[in-house]
C-alpha positions in Angstrom: -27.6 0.9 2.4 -25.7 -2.0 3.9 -22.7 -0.4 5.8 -21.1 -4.0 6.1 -21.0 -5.0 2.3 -17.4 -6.1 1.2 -16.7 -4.7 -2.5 -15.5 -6.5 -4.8 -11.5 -5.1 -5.5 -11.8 -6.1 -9.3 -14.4 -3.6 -9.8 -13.0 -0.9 -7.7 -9.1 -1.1 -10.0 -11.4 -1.3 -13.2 -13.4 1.5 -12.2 -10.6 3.4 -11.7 -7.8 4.7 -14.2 -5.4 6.5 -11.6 -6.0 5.0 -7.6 -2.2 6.0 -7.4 -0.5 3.7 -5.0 -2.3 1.6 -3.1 -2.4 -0.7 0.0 -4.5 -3.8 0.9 -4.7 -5.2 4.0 -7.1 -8.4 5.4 -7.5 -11.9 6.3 -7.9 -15.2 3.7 -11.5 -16.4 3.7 -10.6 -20.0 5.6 -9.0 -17.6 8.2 -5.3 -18.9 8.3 -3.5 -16.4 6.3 -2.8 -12.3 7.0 -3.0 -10.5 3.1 -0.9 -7.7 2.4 -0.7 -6.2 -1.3 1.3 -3.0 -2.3 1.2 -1.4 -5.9 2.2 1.5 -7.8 1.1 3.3 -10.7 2.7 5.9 -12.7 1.5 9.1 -15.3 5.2 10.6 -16.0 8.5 8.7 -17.2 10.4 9.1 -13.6 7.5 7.2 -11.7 7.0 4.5 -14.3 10.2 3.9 -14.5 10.2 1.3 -11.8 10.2 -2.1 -10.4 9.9 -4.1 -7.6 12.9 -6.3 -6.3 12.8 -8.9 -3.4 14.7 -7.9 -0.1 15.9 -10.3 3.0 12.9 -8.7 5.0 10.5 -7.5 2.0 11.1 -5.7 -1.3 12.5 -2.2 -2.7 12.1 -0.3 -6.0 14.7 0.1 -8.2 14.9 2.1 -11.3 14.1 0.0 -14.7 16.0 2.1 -16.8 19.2 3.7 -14.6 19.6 6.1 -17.6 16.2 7.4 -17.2 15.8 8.0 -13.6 15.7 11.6 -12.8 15.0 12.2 -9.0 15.1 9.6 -6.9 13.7 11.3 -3.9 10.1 10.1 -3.7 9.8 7.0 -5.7 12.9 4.8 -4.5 12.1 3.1 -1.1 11.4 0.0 0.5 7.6 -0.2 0.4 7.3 -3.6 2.5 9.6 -4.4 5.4 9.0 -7.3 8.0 10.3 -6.3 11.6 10.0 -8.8 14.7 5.8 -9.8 14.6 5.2 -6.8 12.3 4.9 -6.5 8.6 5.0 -2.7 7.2 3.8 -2.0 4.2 4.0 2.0 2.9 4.4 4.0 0.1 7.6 5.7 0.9 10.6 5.8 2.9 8.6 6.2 6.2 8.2 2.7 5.9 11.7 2.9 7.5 10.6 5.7 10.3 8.0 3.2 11.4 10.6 0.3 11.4 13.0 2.8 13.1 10.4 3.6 15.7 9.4 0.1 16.6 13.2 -0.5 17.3 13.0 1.9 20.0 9.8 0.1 21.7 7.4 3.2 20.2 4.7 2.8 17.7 2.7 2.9 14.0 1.3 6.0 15.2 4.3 8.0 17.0 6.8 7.0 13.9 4.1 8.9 11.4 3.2 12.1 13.6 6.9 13.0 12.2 5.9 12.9 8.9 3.4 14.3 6.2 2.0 14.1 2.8 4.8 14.3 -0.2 6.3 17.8 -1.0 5.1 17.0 -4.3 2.4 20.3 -4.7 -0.2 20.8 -5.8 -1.2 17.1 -5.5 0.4 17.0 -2.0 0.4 13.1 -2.4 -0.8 11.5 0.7 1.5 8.9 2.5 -0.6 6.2 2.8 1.1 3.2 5.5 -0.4 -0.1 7.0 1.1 -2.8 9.7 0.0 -6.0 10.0 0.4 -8.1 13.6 1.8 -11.3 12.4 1.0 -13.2 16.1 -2.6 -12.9 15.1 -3.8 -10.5 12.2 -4.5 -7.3 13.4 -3.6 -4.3 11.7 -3.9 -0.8 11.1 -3.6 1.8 8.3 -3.1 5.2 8.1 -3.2 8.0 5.6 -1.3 11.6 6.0 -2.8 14.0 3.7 -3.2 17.4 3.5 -5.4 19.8 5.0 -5.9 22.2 2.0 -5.1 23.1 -1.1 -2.2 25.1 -0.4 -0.4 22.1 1.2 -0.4 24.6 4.8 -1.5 21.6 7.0 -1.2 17.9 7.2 -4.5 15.8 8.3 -3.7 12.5 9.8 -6.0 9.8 10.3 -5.0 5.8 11.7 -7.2 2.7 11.3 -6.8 0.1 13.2 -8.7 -3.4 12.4 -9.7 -6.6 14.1 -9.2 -9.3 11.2 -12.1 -10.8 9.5 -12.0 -13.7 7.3 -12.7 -13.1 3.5 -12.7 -9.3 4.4 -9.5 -6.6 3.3 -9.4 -3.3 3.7 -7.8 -1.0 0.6 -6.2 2.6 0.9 -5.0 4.7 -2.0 -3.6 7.6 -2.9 -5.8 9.1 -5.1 -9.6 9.3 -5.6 -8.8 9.4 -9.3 -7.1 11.2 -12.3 -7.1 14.7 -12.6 -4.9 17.7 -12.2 -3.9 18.0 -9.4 -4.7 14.6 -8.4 -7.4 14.3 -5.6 -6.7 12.5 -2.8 -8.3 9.7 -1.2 -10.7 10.5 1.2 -12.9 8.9 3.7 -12.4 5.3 5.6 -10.2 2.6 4.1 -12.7 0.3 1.3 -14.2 -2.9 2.6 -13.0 -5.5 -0.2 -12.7 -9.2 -0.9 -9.6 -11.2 -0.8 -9.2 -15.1 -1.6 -7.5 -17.7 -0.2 -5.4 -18.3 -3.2 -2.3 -16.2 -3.8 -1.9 -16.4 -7.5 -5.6 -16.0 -8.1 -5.9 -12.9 -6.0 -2.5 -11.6 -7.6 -3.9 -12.3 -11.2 -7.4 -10.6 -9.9 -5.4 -7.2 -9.2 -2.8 -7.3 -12.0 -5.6 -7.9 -14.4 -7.9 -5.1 -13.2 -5.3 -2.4 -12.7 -5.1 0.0 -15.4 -3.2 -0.9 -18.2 -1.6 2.1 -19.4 -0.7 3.4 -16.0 0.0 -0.3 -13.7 3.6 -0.4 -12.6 4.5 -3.1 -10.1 2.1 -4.9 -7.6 3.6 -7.3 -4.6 1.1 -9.6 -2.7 2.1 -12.0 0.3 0.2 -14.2 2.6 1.4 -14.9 5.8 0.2 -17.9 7.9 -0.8 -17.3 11.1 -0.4 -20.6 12.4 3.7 -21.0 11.8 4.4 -17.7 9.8 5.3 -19.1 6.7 5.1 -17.1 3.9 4.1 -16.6 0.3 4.6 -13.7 -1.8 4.7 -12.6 -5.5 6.1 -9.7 -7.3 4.7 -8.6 -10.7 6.1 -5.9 -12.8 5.4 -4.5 -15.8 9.1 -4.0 -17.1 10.4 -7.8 -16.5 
């Protein structure tokens, strides 16, 4: 067993009808460019029921369908927000506690001890968050989940990453389907990302589940003068 294999991410969304919401986070194989990729999956009519719209400092979800929205509460955030040399990507509004909490001069990890998984029993749907350091590609993820099956207890575990080029790390909600849905568990996956935007974007669209995809967002960041790239794909538009 080679511990240091990078998976191929086509194979892993293929492989997989319900990952949930998930997070990507790495560095472009010609080693100039920070990845980040958010998306979101849904099983009932609330959660697919969604898109993603571009924001000043990242993107929000907004209902497709105002008519149909039904609770707003855990599926209408702003997954990715860009603060000072720091770009947050979560699933949820804590992306906001984190944002909140750099403002103040604390940190990724301080922000997310005041939160826990989603009141959402009994799948207890982990919060899953990552931050990238623009200045020079480091980041970090982290995953609040909880402890058992009665939702008594919330786990939390923080990753934190030196960048490597061609190599991403990916963070879900879910192992799988099922009911209730079980959560991810164990380290981040060790995946492949490109150096091409629209090809990596088109690699993830195409190998997320049809019947459940939602939205997916994907930027590239360069971490020679900061410009950026970015793509939003959604199901409903």
């Amino acid at each position: 067993m080679n511990i240091y294999d990078i998976g191929s991410i086509a194979e892993k969304l293929a492989g997989n009808t319900y990952p949930g919401r998930g997070i990507i986070l790495g560095l472009t194989p010609d080693g100039k460019k920070a990845v980040a990729a958010y998306f979101i999956m849904g099983r009932s009519q609330n959660s697919r029921n969604r898109v993603f719209l571009p924001e000043p400092d990242g993107i929000r979800t907004e209902a497709h369908d105002p008519a149909l929205l039904k609770d707003p509460s855990l599926i209408i955030y702003h997954p990715v927000r860009e603060y000072g040399d720091f770009l947050i990507v979560t699933n949820g509004d804590q992306t906001d506690t984190v944002r909140d909490y750099l403002s103040k001069g604390s940190d990724f990890e301080s922000a997310l001890r005041t939160r826990c998984f989603e009141p959402d029993g009994p799948n207890w749907t982990p919060r899953i968050s990552g931050m990238t350091d623009l200045r020079n590609g480091n980041y970090k993820l982290s995953i609040l989940k909880s402890a058992d099956p009665e939702g008594s207890a919330c786990l939390r575990q923080t990753f934190e990453y030196a960048p490597l080029p061609g190599l991403g790390h990916f963070l879900h909600t879910y192992v799988g389907d099922g009911n209730p849905i079980p959560s991810f568990q164990g380290e981040p996956e060790r995946v492949d990302v490109l150096d091409d935007i629209d090809a990596y974007t088109e690699l993830l669209w195409k190998n997320l589940n049809e019947d459940n995809k939602i939205s997916l967002y994907v930027r590239y960041t360069a971490l020679g003068d900061g410009s950026v790239e970015q793509r939003i794909v959604n199901k409903h538009i």
